[in-house]
C-alpha positions in Angstrom: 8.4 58.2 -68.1 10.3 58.7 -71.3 10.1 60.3 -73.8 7.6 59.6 -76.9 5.9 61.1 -80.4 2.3 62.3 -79.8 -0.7 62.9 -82.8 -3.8 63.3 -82.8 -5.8 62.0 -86.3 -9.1 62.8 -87.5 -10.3 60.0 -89.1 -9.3 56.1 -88.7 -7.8 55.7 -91.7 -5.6 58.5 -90.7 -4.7 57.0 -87.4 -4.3 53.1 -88.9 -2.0 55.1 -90.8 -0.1 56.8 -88.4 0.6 53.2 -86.3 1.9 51.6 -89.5 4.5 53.9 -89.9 5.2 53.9 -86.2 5.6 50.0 -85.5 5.6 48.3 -82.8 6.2 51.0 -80.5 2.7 52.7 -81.1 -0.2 52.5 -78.9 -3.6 54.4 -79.5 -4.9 56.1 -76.6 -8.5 57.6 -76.0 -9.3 58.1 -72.6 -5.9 56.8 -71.0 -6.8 55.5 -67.8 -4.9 52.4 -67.9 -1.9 53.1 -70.6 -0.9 56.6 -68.6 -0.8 54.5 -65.6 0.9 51.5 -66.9 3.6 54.3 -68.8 4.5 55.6 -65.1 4.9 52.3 -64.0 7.3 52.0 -66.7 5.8 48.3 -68.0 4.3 50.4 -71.0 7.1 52.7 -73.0 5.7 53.4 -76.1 7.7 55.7 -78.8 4.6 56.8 -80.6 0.8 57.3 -79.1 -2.3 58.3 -81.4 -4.6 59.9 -79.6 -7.5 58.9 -81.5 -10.5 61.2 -80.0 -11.1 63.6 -82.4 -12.3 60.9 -84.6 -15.8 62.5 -85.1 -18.5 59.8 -85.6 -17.1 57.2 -83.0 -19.2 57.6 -79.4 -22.5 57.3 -80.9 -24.9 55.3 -78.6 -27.7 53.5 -80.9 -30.4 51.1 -78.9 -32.9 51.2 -82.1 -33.4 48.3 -84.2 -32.4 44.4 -84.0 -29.2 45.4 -82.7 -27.3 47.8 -80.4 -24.3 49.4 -81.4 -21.9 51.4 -79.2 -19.2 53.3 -80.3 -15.7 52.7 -79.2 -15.1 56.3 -77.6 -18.8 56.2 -76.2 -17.3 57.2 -72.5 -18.7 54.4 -69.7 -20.5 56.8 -67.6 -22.6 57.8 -70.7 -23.8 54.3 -71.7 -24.5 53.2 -67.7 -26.3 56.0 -67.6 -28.4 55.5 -71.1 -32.0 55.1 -70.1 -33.0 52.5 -72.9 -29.4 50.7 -71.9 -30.3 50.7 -67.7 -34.3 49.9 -68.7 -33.9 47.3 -71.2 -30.2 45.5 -70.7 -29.4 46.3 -66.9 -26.4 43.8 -67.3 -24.6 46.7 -68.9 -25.1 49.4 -67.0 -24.6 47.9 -64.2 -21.9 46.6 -65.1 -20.2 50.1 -66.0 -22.0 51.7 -63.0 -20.0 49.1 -60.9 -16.5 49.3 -62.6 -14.0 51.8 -61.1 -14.7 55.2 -60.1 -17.0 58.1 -61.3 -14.4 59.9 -62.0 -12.7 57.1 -63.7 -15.8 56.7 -65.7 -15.9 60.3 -67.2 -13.0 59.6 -68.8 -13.0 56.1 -70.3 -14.0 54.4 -73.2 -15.9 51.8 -73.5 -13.8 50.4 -76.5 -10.6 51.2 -74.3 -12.1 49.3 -71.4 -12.2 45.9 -73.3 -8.3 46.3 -73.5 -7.7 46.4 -70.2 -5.0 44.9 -68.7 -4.8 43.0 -65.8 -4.0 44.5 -62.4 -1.6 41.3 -60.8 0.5 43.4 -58.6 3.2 41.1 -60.3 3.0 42.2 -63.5 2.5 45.9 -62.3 5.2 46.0 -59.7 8.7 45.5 -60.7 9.8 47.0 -63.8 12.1 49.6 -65.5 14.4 50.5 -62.1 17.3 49.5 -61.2 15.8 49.4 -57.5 13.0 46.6 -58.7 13.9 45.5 -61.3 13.6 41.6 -61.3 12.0 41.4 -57.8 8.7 40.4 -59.3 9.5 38.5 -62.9 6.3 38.3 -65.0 6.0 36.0 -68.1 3.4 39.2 -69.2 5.6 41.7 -69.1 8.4 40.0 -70.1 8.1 36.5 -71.7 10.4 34.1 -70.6 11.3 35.7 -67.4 9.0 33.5 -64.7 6.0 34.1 -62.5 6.0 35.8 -59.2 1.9 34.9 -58.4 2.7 30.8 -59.1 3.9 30.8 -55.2 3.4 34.2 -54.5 0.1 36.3 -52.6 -2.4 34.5 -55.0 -5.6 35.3 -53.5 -6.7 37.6 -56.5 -5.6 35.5 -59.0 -7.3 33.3 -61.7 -8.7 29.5 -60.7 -9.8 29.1 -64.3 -8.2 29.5 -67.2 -4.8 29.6 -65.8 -1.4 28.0 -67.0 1.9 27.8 -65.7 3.5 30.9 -66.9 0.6 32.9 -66.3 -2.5 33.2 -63.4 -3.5 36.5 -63.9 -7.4 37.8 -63.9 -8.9 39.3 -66.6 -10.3 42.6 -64.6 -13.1 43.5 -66.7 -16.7 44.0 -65.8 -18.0 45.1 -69.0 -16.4 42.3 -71.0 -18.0 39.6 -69.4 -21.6 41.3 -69.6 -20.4 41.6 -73.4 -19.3 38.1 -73.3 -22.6 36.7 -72.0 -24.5 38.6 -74.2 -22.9 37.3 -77.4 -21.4 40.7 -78.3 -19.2 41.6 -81.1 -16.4 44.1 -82.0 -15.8 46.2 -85.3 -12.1 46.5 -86.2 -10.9 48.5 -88.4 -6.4 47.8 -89.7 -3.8 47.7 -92.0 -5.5 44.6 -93.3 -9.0 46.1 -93.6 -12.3 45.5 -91.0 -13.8 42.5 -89.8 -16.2 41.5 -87.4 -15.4 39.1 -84.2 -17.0 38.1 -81.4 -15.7 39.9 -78.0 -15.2 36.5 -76.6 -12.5 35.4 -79.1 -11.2 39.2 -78.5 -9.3 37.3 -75.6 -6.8 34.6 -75.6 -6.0 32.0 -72.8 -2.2 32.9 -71.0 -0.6 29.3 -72.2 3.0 29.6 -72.6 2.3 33.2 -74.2 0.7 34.8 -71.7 2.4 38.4 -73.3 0.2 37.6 -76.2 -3.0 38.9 -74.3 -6.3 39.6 -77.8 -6.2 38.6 -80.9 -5.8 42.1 -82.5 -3.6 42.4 -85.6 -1.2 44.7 -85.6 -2.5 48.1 -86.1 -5.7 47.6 -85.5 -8.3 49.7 -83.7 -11.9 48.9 -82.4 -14.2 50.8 -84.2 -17.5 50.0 -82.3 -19.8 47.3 -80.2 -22.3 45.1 -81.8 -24.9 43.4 -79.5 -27.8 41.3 -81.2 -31.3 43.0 -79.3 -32.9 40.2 -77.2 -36.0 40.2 -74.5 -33.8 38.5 -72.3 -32.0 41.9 -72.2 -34.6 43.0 -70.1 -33.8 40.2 -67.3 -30.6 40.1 -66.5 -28.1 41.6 -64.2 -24.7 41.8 -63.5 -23.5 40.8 -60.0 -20.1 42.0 -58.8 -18.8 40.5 -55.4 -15.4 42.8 -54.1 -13.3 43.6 -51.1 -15.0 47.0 -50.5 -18.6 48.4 -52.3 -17.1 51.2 -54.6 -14.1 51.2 -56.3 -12.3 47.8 -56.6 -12.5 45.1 -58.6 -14.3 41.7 -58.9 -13.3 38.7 -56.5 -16.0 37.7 -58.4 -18.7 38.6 -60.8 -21.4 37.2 -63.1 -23.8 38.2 -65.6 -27.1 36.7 -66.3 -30.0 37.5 -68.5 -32.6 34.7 -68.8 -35.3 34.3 -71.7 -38.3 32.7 -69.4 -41.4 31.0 -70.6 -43.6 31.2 -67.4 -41.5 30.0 -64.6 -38.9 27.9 -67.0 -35.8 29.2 -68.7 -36.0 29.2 -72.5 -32.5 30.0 -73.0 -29.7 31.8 -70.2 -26.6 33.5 -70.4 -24.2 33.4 -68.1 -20.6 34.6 -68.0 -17.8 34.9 -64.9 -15.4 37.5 -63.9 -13.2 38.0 -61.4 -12.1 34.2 -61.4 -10.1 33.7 -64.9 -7.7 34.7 -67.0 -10.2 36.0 -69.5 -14.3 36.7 -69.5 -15.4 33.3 -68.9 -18.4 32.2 -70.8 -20.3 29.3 -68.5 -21.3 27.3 -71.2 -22.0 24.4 -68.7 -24.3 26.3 -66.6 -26.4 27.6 -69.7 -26.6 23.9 -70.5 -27.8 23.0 -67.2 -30.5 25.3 -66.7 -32.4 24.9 -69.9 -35.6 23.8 -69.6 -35.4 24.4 -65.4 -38.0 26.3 -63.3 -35.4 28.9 -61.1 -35.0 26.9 -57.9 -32.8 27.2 -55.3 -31.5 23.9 -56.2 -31.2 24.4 -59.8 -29.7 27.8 -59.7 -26.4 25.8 -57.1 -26.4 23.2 -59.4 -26.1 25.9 -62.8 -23.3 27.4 -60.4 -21.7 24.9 -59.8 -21.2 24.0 -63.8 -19.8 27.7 -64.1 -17.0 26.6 -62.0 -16.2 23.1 -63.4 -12.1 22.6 -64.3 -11.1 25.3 -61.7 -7.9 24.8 -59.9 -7.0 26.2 -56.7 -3.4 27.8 -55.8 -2.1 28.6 -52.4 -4.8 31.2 -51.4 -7.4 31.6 -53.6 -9.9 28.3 -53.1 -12.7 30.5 -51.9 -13.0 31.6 -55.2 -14.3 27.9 -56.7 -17.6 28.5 -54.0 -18.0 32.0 -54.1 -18.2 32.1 -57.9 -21.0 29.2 -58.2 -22.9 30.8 -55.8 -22.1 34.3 -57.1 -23.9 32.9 -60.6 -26.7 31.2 -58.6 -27.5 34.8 -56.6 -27.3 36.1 -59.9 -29.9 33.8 -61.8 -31.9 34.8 -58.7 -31.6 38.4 -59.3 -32.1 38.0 -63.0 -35.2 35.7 -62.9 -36.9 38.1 -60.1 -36.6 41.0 -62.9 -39.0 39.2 -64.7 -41.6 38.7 -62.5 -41.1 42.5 -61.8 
């Protein structure tokens, strides 16, 4: 690991601060559980981190009102495990109660897990030695050099979304529940705040697949904004994996459905596990508007979720086992409100 400036800011302003005078080469850090790794790894070297957890004011969990707000260094076990979160939006603590490990959980963020990156063994394998260097070129960690997963082991990689310079999964599971539930982020920069959607928080690989949110430079995310909704209360988020604890999403969908009787009002669905970033299934909202949940409407809503996916060399399954990962989820979601 080499060597690097550390501080550790009390306010935002102070740490906004701190990263302009630093450049480039600063990184904020709360909890750490992907940037450490990623700095042993040697595909992260920054000069300058900010630790910025003794911000006071910034894990506050607030379900009250029209909206629901979580702060940015509100830790992921604490909101999965926040009663008014698991009783009245199950899609999110479920989908932090499914992500990583306890342990892991304890210590990260919930405004640190939207910036995760992705775990393609390409991009994570393969840098800073003179031993590996070069083995496994990635467009993501350095642009222009080629990608490894195009012909490579793709079988984890992304069948929507992708692009020629880049195939690599988003790994989220709390993104896409954001994502589905029309979430937005507080930032906070050089340039002042402003409010976006978590959805445009991502962009699509293209021929910058380096180029991975649209955060300006210097800026921080300050907290998590989520519009209250009954559908909250029927929804779930559904993760299919190699092993039950501790890996991440083949793939995942969330679900929360606003029901009039036995007929969807209004659903939101999103994918993980099966593109490049949380995947919004506009389609499949589309096609199960006015629908009673049948077993032939929830396949066809699926189905939509995937349309445009492209296979590679190994990853196929992925095109059926995501529609019918969003069809057992519209189930799921849809018995919650019979409950």
């Amino acid at each position: 690991m080499r060597a690097f400036s550390y501080a550790r800011p009390d306010s935002a302003a102070a740490a906004i601060e701190v990263f302009a005078q630093a450049g480039s080469g600063a990184r904020y850090i709360a909890g750490g559980t992907t940037l450490y790794d990623l700095m042993k790894l040697r595909v992260e070297q920054p000069a300058q981190l900010i630790d910025i957890t003794a911000i006071r004011g910034m894990d506050d969990i607030d379900t009250d009102g029209d909206t629901l707000r979580f702060g940015a260094l509100a830790l992921m076990s604490d909101v999965a495990a926040d009663r008014a979160v698991q009783r009245d939006y199950p899609v999110f603590a479920e989908s932090l109660a499914k992500a990583a490990s306890q342990q892991l959980r304890n210590m990260a963020t919930v405004g640190g897990n939207l910036l995760q990156r992705t775990r393609c063994l390409y991009y994570r394998n393969g840098a800073g030695s003179a031993s590996t260097a070069n083995i496994y070129p990635c467009n993501k960690r350095e642009p222009g050099a080629g990608c490894a997963a195009q012909d490579g082991i793709d079988r984890g990689q992304a069948v929507l979304g992708q692009s020629a310079a880049c195939n690599a999964v988003s790994p989220g599971d709390w993104p896409v529940a954001l994502t589905a539930m029309d979430a937005q982020v507080e930032l906070a920069g050089p340039e002042g705040a402003r409010t976006v959607p978590v959805a445009d928080l991502y962009r699509l690989p293209g021929d910058t697949p380096h180029l991975e949110f649209t955060l300006l430079p210097g800026e921080m995310i300050i907290a998590i904004i989520v519009p209250a909704t009954r559908a909250g209360r029927h929804s779930t988020y559904h993760k299919i994996r190699d092993r039950e604890s501790y890996a991440f999403a083949i793939a995942s969908a969330a679900v929360a459905l606003d029901l009039d009787g036995g007929v969807i009002r209004r659903a939101h669905v999103a994918l993980g596990g099966v593109a490049t970033r949380p995947w919004r299934a506009a389609a499949a909202e589309q096609v199960l508007q006015g629908q009673a949940v049948t077993p032939e409407a929830v396949l066809a809503a699926g189905r939509a979720a995937m349309e445009g996916a492209r296979a590679g060399h190994h990853n196929g399954f992925k095109i059926e086992l995501g529609a019918r990962t969003v069809a057992d989820a519209i189930l799921i979601a849809a018995e919650r409100n019979r409950a």
